[in-house]
C-alpha positions as CSV (number, residue, x, y, z in Angstrom):
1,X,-3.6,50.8,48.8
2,X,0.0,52.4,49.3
3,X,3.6,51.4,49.6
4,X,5.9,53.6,50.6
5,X,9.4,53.7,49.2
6,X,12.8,52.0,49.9
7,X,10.6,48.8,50.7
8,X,11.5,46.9,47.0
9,X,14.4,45.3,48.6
10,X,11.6,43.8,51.9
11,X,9.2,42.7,49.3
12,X,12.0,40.8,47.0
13,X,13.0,39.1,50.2
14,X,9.5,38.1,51.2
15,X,8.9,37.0,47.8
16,X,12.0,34.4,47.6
17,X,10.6,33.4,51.3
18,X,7.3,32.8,50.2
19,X,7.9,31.5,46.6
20,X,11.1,29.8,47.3
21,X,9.2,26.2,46.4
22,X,9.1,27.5,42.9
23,X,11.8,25.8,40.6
24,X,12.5,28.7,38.3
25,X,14.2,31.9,39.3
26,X,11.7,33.8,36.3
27,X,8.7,32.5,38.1
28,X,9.6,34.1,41.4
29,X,9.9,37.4,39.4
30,X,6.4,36.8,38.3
31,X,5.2,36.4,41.4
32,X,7.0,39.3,42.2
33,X,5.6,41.4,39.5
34,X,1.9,40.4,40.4
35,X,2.6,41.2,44.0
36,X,3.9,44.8,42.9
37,X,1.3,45.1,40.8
38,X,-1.5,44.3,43.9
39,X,0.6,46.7,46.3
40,X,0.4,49.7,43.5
41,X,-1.8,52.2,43.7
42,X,-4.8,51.9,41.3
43,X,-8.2,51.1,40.8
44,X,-8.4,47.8,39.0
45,X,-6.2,44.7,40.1
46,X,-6.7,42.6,36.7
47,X,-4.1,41.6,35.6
48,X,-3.6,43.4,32.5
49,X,-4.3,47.0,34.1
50,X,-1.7,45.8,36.8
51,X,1.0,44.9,34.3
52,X,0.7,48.3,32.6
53,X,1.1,50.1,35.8
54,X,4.4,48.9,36.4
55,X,5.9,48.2,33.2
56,X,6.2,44.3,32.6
57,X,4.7,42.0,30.2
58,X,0.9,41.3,30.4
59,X,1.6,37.9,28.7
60,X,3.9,36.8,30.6
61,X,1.9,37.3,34.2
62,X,-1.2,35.9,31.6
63,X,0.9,32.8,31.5
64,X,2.4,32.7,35.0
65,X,-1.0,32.9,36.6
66,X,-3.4,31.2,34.5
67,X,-1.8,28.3,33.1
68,X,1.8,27.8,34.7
69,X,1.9,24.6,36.4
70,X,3.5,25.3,39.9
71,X,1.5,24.2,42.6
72,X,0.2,26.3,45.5
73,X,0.1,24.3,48.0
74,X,3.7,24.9,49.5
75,X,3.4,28.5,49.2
76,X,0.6,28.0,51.0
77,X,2.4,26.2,53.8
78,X,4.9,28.6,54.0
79,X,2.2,31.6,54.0
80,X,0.6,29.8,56.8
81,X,3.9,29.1,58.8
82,X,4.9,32.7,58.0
83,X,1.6,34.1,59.5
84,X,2.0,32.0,62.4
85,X,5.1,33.7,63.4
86,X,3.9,37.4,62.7
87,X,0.3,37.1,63.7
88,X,1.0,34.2,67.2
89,X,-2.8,33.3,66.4
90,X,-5.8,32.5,69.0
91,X,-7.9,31.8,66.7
92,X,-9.2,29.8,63.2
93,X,-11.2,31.6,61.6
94,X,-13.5,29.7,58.8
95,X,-15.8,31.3,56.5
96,X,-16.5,31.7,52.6
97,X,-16.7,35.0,50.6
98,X,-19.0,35.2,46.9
99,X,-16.9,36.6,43.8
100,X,-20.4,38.0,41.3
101,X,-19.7,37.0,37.8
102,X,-21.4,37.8,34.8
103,X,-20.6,34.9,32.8
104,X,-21.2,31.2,33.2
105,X,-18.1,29.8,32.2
106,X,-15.5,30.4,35.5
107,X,-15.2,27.2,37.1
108,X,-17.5,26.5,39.9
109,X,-20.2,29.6,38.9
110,X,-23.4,29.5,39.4
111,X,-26.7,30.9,40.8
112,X,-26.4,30.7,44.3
113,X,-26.3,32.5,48.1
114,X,-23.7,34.5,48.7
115,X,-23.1,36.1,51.7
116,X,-21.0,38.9,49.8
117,X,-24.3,39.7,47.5
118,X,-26.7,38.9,50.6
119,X,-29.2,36.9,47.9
120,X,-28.7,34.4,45.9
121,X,-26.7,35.5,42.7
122,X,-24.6,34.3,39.7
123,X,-21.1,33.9,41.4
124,X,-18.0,31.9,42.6
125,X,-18.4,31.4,46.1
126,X,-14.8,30.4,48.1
127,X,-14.2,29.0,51.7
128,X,-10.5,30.4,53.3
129,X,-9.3,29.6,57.0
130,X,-7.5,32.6,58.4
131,X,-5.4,32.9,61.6
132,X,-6.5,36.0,63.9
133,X,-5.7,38.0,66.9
134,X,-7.6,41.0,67.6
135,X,-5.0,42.8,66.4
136,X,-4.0,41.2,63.3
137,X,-5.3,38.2,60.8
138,X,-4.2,36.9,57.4
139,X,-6.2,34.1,55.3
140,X,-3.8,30.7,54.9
141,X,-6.0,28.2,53.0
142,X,-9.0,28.4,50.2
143,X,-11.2,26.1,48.8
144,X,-13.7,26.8,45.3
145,X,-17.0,25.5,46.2
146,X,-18.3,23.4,43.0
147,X,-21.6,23.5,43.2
148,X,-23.6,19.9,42.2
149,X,-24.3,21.2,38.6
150,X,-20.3,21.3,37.9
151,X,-19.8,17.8,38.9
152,X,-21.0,15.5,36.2
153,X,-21.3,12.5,38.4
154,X,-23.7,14.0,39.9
155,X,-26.1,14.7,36.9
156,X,-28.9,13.5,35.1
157,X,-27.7,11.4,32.3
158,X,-28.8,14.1,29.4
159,X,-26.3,16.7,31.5
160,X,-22.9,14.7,31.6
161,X,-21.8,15.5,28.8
162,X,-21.9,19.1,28.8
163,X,-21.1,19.2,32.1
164,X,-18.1,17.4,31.2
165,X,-17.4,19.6,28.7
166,X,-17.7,22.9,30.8
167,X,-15.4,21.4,33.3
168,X,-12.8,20.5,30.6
169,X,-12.8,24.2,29.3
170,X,-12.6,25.3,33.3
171,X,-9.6,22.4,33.5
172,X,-11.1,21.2,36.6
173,X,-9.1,18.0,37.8
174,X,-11.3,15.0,37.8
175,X,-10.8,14.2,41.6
176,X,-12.2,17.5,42.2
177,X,-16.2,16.8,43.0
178,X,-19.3,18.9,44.7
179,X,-18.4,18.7,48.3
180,X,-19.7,20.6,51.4
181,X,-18.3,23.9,52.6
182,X,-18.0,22.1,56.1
183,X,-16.3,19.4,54.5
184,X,-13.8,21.8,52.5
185,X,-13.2,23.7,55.4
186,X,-12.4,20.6,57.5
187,X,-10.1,19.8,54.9
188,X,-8.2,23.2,54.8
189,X,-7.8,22.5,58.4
190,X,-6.6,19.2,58.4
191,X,-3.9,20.7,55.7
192,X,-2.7,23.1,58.2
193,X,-2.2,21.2,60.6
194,X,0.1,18.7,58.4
195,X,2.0,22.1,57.7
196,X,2.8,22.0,61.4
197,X,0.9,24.8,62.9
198,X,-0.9,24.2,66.6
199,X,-4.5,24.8,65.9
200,X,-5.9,27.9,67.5
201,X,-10.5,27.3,68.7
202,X,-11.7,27.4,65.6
203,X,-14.2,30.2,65.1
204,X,-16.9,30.1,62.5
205,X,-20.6,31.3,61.6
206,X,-23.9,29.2,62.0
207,X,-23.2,28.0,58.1
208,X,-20.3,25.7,59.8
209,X,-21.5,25.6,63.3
210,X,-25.1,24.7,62.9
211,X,-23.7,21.7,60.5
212,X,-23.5,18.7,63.8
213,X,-21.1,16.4,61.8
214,X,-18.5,19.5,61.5
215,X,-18.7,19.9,65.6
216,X,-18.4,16.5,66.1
217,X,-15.7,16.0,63.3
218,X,-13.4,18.9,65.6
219,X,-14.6,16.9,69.0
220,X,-13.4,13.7,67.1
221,X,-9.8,15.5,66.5
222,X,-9.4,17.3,70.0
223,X,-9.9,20.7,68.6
224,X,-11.0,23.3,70.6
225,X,-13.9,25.8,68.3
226,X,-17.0,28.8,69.2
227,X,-19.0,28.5,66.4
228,X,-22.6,30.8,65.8
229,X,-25.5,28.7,65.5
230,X,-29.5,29.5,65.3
231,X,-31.5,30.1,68.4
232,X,-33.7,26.9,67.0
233,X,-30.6,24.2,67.3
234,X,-32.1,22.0,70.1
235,X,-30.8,21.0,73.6
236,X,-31.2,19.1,76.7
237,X,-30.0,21.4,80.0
238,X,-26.8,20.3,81.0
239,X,-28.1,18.5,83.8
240,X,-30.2,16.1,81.9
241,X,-29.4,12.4,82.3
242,X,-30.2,9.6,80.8
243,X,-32.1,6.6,81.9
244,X,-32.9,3.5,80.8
245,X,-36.6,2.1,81.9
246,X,-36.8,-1.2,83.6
247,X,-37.6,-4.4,81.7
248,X,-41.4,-5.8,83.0
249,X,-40.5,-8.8,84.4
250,X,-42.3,-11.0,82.0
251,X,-40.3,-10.1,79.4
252,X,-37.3,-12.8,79.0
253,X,-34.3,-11.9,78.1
254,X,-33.3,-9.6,75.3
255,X,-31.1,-6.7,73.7
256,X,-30.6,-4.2,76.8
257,X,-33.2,-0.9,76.5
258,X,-31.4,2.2,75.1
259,X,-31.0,4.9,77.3
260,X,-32.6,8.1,76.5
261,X,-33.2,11.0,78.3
262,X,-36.4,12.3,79.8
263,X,-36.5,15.9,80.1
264,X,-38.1,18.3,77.1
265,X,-35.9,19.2,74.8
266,X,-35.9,22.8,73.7
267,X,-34.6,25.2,71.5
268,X,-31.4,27.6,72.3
269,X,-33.8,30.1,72.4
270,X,-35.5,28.6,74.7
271,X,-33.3,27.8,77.2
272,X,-32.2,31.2,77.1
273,X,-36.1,32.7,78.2
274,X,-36.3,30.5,81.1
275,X,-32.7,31.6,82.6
276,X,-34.0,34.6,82.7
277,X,-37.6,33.8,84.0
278,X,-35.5,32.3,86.4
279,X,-33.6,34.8,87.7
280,X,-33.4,37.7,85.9
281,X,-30.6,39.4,88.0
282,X,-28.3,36.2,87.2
283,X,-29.3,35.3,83.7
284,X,-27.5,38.6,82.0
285,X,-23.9,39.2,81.9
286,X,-22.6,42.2,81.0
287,X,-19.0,41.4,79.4
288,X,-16.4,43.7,77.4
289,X,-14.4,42.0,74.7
290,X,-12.5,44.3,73.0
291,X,-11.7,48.0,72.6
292,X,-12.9,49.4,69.0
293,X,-12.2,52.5,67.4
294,X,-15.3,54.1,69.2
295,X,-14.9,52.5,72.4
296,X,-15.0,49.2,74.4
297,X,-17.5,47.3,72.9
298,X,-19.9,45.6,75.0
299,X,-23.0,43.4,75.2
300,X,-25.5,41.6,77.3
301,X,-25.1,37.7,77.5
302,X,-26.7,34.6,79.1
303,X,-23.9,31.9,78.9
304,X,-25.1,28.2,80.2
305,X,-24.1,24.3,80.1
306,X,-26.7,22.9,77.3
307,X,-26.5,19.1,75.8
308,X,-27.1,20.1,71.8
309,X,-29.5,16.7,70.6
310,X,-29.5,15.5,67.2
311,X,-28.8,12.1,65.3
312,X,-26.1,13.0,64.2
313,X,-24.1,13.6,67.4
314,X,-22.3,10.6,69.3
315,X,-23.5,9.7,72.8
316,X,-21.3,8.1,75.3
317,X,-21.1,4.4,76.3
318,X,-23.8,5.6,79.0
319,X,-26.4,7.2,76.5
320,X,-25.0,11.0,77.3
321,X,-24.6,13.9,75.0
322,X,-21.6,15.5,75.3
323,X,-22.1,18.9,77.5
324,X,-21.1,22.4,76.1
325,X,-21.3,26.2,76.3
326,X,-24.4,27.7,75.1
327,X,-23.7,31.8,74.6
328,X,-26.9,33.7,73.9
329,X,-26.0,37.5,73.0
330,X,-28.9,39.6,74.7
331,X,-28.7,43.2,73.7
332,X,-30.9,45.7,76.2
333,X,-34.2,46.6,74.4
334,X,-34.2,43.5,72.3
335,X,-37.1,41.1,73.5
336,X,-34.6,38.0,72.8
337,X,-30.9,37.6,71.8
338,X,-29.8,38.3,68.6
339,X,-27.1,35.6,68.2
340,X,-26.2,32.2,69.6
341,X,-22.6,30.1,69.7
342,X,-21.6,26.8,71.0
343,X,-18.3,26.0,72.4
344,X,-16.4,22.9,73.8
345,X,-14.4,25.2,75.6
346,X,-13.6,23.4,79.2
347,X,-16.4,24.2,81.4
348,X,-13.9,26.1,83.7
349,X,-13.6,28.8,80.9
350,X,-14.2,31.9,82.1
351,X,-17.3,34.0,80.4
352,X,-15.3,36.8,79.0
353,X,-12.8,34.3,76.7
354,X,-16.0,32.5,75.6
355,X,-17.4,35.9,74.5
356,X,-13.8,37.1,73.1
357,X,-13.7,34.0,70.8
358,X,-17.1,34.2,69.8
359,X,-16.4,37.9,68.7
360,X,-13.3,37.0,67.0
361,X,-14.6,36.4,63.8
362,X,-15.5,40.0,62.9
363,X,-11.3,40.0,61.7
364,X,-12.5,37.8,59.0
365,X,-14.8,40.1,57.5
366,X,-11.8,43.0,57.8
367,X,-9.8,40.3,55.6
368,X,-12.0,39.7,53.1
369,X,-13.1,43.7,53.2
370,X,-9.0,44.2,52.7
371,X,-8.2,41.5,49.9
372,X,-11.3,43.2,47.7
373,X,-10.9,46.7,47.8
374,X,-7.5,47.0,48.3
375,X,-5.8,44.2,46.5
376,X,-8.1,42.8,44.0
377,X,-9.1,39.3,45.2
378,X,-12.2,39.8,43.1
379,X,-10.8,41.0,39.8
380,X,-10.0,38.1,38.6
381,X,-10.6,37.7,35.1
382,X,-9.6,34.5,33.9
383,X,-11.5,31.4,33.6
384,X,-9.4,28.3,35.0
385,X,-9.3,26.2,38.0
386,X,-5.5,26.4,38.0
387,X,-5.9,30.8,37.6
388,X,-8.2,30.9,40.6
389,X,-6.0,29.2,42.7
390,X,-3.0,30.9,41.6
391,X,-4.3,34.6,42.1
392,X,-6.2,33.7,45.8
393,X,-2.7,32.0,46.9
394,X,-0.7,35.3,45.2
395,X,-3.3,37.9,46.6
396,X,-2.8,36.3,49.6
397,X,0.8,36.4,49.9
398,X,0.3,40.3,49.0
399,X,-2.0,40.7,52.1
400,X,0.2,39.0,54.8
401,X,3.1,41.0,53.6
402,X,1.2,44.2,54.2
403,X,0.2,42.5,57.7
404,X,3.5,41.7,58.4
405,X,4.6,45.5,57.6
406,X,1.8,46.9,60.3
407,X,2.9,44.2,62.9
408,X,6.5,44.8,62.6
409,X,6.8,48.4,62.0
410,X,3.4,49.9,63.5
411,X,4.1,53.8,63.7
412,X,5.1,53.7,59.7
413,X,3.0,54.8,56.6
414,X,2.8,53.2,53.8
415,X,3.5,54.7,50.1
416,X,3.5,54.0,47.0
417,X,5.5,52.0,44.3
418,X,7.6,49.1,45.4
């Protein structure tokens, strides 16, 4: 990836925007060096191959990023109040991206799925919440995943102590602990919000959506979301009601009968076949959500009201479950859909915004696809808890800066050396 040149004097004032939280004048030319270094041309964005490209001190950045103590978390907030004004976000967009590793030591590595390898691997794997348009995207907030073998309360008792002992080399703070990727990501969006920012519907794939407690945890806050789910998640129609059967009159008083309903419940899937045994002509939708660089792209859909069932969802004083939008993307010559979402979207939403915001989340894959290959989010070397979250927040802050340049300045290149 390019700069071109005359745009020093942008970046140093982007840089004392961004990092003006830091106390030190020499550690906002750090993070002005490393953001130089990720904007420069060149193959590898280690640090050390970045440092020699453009001329300063490997040690120094060493130090700044690995084991400096300023905190991230208001450069964060100003990153994400910062995108919120370039970007004017829909959306939320919440996913996690691996980071393979060959050792053992990084903090929170381990063998496990990553969507990045597509199998289970050795590897970091991170969640990040990033605010989207169509048009433009940026990620905000990130969370490392420990995994239950990196939290030593968690162990057998032969395992504590080296597990204590690998998270003291890693310098993992002791209040950090194995906790969900819904949880983390419920967490990064609880942060933005303290930093201010109105919530766009959070958008997110069936590893959030098909998790009940994270739905109802966004119902519970009054936050709107489309999130993928499988075609097995289960559902009453969304004119199923409840009913509670009559006591038999010899029975005396007693604790009232719970009302339950009494139609089937099926599967998404399901519900999607018999719309269209239904009424084939009615069932399908055919709905354009966005123009690509080949063409509108466009898809078949079945969109209904469906009552998702499952312990772990709420009912209403009367025994209900909470009614939501069920969208079932069916392309022709497939024999069913391909991909589900669920959205507490009003009910008067119209069928295109449903499909628009379930579509959204393909900008998160153009992030992470950016943040990799152009500015290095994976070449990170070092081995600390402190490191990781220092290069994601930096790497970051490089990324909105280009995003910023594209929004503002659209028709202009972009060469080399800041």
């Amino acid at each position: 990836m390019s700069l071109r040149r005359g745009i020093r004097g942008e970046l140093e004032e982007y840089v004392l925007d961004v990092f003006g939280a830091l106390p030190r004048a020499d550690q906002r030319g750090k993070a002005l060096a490393y953001l130089r270094g990720a904007l420069t041309d060149g193959q590898r964005k280690s640090m050390w191959p970045m440092a020699d490209r453009i001329g300063v001190d490997y040690q120094q950045i060493q130090q700044f990023v690995s084991s400096s103590t300023w905190s991230v978390e208001p450069v964060r907030e100003r990153l994400a109040q910062l995108a919120d004004e370039v970007i004017d976000p829909i959306g939320w967009l919440l996913d996690d991206t691996g980071f393979p590793k060959d050792g053992k030591h990084s903090p929170g590595v381990a063998r496990q799925y990553s969507g990045t390898l597509g199998k289970i691997g050795n590897c970091q794997v991170a969640p990040s919440l990033h605010l989207a348009t169509d048009e433009a995207s940026a990620p905000v907030n990130w969370r490392l995943f420990l995994p239950e073998r990196w939290d030593d309360s968690l162990a057998e008792e032969s395992e504590v102590d080296a597990i204590a002992a690998r998270r003291v080399a890693a310098k993992i703070p002791d209040g950090e602990r194995h906790r969900e990727k819904w949880r983390m990501g419920m967490e990064m969006i609880d942060e933005t919000i303290s930093w201010g920012l109105m919530p766009g519907v959070i958008c997110a794939d069936p590893g959030y959506g098909d998790c009940s407690p994270f739905r109802t945890e966004l119902t519970d806050r009054g936050l709107s979301y489309v999130l993928g789910v499988k075609g097995e998640t289960s559902a009453h129609p969304a004119d199923a009601q409840p009913s509670s059967p009559a006591r038999p009159p010899y029975t005396g008083t007693g604790r009232p009968r719970t009302a339950r309903y009494r139609t089937e419940l099926i599967s998404l899937k399901a519900h999607a076949m018999l719309a269209v045994q239904r009424d084939p002509k009615k069932a399908f939708r055919t709905i354009t959500w966005r123009t690509g660089t080949i063409g509108p792209l466009r898809s078949r859909f079945i969109i209904l009201r469906v009552r998702p069932a499952n312990r772990n969802i709420p009912r209403r004083p009367d025994g209900s479950l909470p009614a939501v939008w069920m969208i079932a993307e069916w392309p022709k010559n497939n024999d069913e859909p391909t991909k589900y979402w669920l959205s507490n979207l009003p009910a008067n939403t119209k069928p295109k915004t449903l499909v628009q915001f379930a579509k959204l989340r393909w900008r998160i894959e153009h992030d992470y696809r950016e943040l990799k290959k152009g500015l290095g989010l994976d070449h990170f070397e070092g081995r600390s808890w402190l490191g990781w979250h220092h290069h994601v927040t930096l790497t970051s802050a490089a990324h909105l800066f280009i995003t910023k340049m594209r929004l503002t300045a659209p028709k202009a290149t972009a060469p080399a050396h800041p």
